[in-house]
C-alpha positions as CSV (number, residue, x, y, z in Angstrom):
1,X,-20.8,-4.1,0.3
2,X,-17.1,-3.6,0.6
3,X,-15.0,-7.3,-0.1
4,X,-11.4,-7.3,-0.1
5,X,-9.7,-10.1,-1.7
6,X,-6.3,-11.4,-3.7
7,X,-6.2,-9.8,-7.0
8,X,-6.6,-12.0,-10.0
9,X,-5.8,-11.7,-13.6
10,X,-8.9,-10.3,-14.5
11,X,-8.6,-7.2,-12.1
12,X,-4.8,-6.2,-13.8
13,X,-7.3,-3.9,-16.3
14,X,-9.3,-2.3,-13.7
15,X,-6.2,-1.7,-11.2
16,X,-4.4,0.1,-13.8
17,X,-7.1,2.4,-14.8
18,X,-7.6,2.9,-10.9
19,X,-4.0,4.3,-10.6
20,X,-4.2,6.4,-13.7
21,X,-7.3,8.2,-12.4
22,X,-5.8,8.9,-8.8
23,X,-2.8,10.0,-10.8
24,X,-4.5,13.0,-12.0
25,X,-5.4,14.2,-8.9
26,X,-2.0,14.7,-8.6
27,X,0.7,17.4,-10.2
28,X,3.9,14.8,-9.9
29,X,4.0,11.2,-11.0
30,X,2.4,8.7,-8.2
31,X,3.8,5.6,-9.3
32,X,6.6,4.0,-11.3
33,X,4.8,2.3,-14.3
34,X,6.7,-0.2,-14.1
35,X,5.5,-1.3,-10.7
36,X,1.8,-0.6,-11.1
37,X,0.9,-4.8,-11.3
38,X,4.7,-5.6,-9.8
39,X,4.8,-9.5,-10.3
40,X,7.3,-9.3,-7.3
41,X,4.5,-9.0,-4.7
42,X,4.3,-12.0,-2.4
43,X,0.1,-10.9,-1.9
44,X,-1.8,-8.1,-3.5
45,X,-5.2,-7.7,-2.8
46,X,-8.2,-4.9,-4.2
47,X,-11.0,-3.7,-2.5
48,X,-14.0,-4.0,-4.4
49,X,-17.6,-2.3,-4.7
50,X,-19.5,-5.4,-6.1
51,X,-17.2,-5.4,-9.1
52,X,-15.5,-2.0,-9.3
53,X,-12.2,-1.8,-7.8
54,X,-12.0,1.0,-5.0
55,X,-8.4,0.0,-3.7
56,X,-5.5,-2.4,-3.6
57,X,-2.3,-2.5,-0.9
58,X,0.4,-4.8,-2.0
59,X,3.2,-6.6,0.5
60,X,6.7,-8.1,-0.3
61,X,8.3,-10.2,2.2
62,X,12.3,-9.1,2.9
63,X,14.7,-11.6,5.2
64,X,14.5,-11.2,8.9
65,X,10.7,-11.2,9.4
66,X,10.6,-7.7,7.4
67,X,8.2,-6.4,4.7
68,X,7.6,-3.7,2.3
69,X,3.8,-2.2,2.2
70,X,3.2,-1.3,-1.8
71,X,0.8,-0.1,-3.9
72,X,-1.4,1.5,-1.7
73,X,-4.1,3.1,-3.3
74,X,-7.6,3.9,-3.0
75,X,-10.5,5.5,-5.1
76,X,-11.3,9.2,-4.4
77,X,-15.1,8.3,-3.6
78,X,-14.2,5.6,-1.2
79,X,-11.3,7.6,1.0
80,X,-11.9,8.2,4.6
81,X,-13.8,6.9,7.7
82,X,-16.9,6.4,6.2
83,X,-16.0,4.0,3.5
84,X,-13.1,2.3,6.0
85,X,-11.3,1.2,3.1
86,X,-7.8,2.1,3.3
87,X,-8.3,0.5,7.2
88,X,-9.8,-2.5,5.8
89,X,-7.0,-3.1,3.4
90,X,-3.9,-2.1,5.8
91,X,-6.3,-4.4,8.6
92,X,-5.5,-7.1,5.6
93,X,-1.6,-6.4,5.2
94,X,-1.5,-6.4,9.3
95,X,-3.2,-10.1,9.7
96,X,-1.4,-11.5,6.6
97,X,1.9,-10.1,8.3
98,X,1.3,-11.6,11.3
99,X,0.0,-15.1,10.1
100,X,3.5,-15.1,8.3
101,X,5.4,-13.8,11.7
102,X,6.4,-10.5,9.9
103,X,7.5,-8.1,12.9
104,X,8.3,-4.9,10.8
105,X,6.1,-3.1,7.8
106,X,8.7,-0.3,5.4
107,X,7.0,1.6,3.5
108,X,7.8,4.7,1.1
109,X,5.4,7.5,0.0
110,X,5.8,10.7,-1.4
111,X,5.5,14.0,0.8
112,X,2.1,15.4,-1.7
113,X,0.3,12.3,-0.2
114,X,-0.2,14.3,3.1
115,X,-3.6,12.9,4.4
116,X,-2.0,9.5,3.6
117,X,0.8,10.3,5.7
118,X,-1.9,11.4,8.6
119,X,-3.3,8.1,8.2
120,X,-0.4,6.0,7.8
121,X,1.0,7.5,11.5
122,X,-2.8,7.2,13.1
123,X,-2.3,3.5,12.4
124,X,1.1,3.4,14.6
125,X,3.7,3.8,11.4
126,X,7.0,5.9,12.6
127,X,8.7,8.5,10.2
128,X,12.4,7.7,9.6
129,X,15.3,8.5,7.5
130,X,16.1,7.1,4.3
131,X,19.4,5.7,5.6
132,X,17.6,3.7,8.4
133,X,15.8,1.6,5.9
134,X,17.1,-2.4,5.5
135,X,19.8,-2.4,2.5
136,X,16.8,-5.0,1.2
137,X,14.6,-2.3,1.0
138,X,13.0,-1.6,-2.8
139,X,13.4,2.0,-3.2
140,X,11.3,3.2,-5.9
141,X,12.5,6.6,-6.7
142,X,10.2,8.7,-6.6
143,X,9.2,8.2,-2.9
144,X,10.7,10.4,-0.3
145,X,9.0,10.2,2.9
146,X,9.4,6.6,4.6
147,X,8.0,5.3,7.3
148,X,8.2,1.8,9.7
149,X,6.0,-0.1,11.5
150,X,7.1,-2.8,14.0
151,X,4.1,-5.3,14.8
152,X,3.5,-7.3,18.1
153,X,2.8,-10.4,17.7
């Protein structure tokens, strides 16, 4: 059974072996290294397999009821409908936003992370420039597709 919950100490290991495997699926670099267990999330949460970790979605809170989704990632094996992971942890950025009256989710990904992209807009996330994100928004520089998602609450 799939749990999601807030990462602890003891995941910081497993997370970072995560990322390094979905790295080499990859021909470009996925992540900054320096972000991979970013202190500066307000909530980061894994998905876990019994004990394996599968997945984790970081959030950081920006003024004005604004957020930034991070650290999005989740195991090859467990991608798509069938698993429901990537849903289940976004489904756990959305009701966290909301209990904290965020109204907009930023985000930036990289244009090789095409079925991410697919999935990002099937779950109501708009495509916009780089010049319409907040001047709070932590650009990480390797990202160059961006996307926003305003929430109703």
């Amino acid at each position: 059974m799939i749990k999601i919950q807030l990462v602890e100490e003891a995941h910081k290991h497993g997370i970072t072996e995560l990322i390094q495997k979905i790295a080499s699926e990859f021909e470009l670099p996925i992540s900054n290294p320096n972000s991979i267990s970013n202190p500066s999330l307000d909530n980061y949460w894994v998905a876990l397999n019994k004990t394996e970790i599968i997945g984790t979605v970081g959030i950081i809170k920006m003024e004005t009821s604004q957020s930034i989704l991070k650290n999005m990632f989740v195991k090859k094996e467990y991608r798509g409908k069938d698993f429901g992971v990537s849903q289940s942890l976004l489904n756990t950025v959305f009701d966290w936003c909301n209990s904290q009256n965020i109204h907009s989710i930023y985000l930036g990904t990289m244009s090789q992370f095409k079925a991410a992209q697919k999935f990002y807009e099937k779950n109501g996330f708009e495509k916009i420039n780089k010049n319409e994100l907040p001047t709070s928004f932590i650009k990480n520089s390797i990202d160059d597709v961006y996307y926003l998602k305003r929430l109703s609450l």
